[in-house]
C-alpha positions as CSV (number, residue, x, y, z in Angstrom):
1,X,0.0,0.0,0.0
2,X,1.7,3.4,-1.0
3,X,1.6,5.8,1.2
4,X,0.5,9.2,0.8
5,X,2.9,12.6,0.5
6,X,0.3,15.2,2.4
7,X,-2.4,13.9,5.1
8,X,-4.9,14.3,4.0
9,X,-5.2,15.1,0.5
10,X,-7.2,18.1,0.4
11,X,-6.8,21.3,2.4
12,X,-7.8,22.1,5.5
13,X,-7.9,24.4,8.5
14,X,-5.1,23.4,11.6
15,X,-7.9,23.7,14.7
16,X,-11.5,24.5,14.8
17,X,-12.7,25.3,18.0
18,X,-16.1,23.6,19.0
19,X,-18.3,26.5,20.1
20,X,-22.3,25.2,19.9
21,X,-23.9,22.2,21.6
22,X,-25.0,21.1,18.2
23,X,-20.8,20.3,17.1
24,X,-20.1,18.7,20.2
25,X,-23.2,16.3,19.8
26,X,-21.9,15.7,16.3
27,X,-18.6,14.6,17.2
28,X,-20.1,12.8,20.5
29,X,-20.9,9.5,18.3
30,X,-18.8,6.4,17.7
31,X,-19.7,6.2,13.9
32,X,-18.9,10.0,13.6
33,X,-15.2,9.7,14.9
34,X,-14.9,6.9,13.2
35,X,-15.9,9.0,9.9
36,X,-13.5,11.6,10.6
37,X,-11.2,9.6,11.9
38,X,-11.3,7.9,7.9
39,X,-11.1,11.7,6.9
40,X,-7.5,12.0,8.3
41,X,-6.4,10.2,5.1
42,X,-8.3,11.5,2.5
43,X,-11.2,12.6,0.9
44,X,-14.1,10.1,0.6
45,X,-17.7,9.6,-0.7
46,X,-20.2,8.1,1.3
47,X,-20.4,5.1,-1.0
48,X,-16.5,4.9,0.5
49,X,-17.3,5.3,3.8
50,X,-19.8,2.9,4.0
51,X,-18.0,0.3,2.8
52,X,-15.3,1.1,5.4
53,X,-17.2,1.7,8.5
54,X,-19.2,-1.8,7.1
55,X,-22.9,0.3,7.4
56,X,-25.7,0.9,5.3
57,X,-24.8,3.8,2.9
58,X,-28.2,5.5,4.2
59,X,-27.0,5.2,7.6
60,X,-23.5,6.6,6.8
61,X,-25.1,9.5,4.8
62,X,-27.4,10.8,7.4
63,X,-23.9,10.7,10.3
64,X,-22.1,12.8,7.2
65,X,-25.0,15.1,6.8
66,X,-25.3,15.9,10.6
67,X,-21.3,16.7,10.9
68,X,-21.3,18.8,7.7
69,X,-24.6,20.7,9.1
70,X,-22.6,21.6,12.1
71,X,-19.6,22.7,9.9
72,X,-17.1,19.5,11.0
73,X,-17.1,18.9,7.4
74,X,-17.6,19.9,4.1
75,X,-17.3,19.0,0.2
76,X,-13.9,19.1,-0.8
77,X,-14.5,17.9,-4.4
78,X,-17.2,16.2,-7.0
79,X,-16.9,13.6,-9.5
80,X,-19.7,13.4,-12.5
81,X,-20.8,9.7,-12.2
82,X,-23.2,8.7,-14.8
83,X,-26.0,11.1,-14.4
84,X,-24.9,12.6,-10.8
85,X,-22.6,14.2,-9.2
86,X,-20.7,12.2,-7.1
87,X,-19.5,14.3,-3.3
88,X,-16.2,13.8,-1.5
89,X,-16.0,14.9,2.0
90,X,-13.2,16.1,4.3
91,X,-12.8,17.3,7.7
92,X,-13.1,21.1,7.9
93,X,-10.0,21.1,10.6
94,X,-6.9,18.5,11.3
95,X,-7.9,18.9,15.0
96,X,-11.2,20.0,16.7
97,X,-11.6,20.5,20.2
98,X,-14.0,21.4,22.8
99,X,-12.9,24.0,25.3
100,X,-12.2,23.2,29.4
101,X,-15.4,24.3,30.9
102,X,-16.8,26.6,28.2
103,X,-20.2,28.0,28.0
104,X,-21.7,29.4,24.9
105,X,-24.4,32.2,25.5
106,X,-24.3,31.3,29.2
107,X,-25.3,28.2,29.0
108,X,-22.8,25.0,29.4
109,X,-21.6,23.1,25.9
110,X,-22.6,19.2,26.3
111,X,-20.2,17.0,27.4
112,X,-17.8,15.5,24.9
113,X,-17.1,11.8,24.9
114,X,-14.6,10.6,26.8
115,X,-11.4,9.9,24.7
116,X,-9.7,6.9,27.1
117,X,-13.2,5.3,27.4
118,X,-13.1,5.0,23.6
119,X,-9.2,4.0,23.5
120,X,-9.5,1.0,26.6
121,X,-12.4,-0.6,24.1
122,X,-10.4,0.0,21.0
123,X,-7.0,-1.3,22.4
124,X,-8.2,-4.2,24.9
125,X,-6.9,-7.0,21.9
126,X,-3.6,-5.3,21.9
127,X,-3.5,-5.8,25.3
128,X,-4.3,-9.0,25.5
129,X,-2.1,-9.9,22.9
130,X,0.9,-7.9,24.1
131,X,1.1,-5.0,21.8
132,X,0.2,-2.4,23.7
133,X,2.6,0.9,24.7
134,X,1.4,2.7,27.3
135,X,2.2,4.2,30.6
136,X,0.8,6.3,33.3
137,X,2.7,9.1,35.7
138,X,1.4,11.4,38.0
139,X,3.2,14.7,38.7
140,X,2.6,17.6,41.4
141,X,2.8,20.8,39.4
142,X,1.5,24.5,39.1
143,X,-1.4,24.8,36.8
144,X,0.8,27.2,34.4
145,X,3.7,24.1,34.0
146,X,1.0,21.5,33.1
147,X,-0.5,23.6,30.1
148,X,2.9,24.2,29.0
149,X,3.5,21.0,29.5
150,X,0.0,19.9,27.2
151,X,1.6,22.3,24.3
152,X,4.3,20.0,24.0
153,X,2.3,17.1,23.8
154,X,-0.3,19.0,21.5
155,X,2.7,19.3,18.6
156,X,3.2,15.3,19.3
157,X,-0.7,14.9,18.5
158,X,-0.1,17.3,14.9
159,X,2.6,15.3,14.3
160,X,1.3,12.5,14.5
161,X,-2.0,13.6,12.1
162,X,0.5,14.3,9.5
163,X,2.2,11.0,9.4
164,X,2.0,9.8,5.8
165,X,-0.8,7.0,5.6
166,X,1.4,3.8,4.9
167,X,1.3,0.2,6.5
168,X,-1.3,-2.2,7.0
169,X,-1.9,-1.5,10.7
170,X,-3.7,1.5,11.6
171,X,-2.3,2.9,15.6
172,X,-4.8,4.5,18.3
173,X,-2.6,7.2,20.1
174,X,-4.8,8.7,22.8
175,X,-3.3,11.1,25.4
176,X,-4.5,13.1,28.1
177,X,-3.5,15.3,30.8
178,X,-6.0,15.8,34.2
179,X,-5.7,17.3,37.5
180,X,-6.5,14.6,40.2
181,X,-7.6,16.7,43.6
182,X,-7.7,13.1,46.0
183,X,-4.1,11.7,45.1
184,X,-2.3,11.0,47.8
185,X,0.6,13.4,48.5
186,X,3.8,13.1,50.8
187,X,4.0,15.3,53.8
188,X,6.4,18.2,53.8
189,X,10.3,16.6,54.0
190,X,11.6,17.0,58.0
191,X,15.4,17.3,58.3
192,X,16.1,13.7,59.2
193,X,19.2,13.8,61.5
194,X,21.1,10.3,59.7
């Protein structure tokens, strides 16, 4: 399978952020992420993505028309087949996200689904076959250290939408960074006279 130069092969904004309840519903469903997730690579119709996702093409149509309605994607190009016009979609954005604890109009944005609920399903084989990479650390910081610390990790997550589409495996990489306010700390070092 060749891979291919740019990812994905139309253009695209860098970050949209998600401002109305109606595009956070829209990326809140399995079959949706999966859809955009598809969209990372390239352009596709919904004859395409219904033969990926392994749905009816009525079913994939209607999850396509409710993320283009709420601006998560759009037409990127049209192919004449027979007597119609055949429509390839692409994500509107590389990355979309939902702001920490934002409100639009005073009134709180749905909740977003949670990414590492979606990753333990997705990687539970590679775990019990013995493939998977992960880790988990805990750190005391300030509040200022661990969002710079997130825009580090944030050019990993670009870096690793742009990876040139190649291989037969596709990789879940799922991150995250949250503040735990129970976690046990130490107490404040004495001088211990050794």
């Amino acid at each position: 399978m060749a891979g291919n130069r740019e990812v994905p092969d139309y253009d695209l904004e860098e970050t949209i952020e998600l401002t109305t309840a109606e595009q956070v519903r829209a990326i809140s469903d399995p079959l949706r992420t999966t859809i955009l997730g598809l969209l990372h690579e390239r352009a596709a119709s919904v004859t395409e993505l219904a033969i990926a996702v392994k749905r009816p093409k009525s079913t994939v149509a209607h999850h396509v028309n409710v993320l283009t309605a709420a601006g998560i994607l759009r037409v990127v190009r049209t192919r004449r087949v027979r007597a119609t016009q055949e429509r390839y979609y692409g994500r509107a954005a590389r990355m979309f996200y939902v702001g920490l604890g934002r409100q639009t109009n005073g009134v709180d944005l749905p909740m977003d689904f949670n990414d590492f609920e979606v990753a333990q399903k997705e990687s539970a084989a590679a775990y019990e076959a013995g493939q998977m990479r992960s880790f988990i650390r805990h750190a005391r910081i300030p509040d200022g250290q661990a969002a710079q610390f997130w825009r580090r990790i944030d050019e990993a997550i670009h870096e690793f939408d742009r990876l040139p589409r190649s291989g037969e495996t596709t990789y879940g990489f799922v991150v995250g960074l949250y503040p735990i306010h129970d976690y046990p700390t130490l107490p404040p070092a004495a001088d211990l006279d050794v």
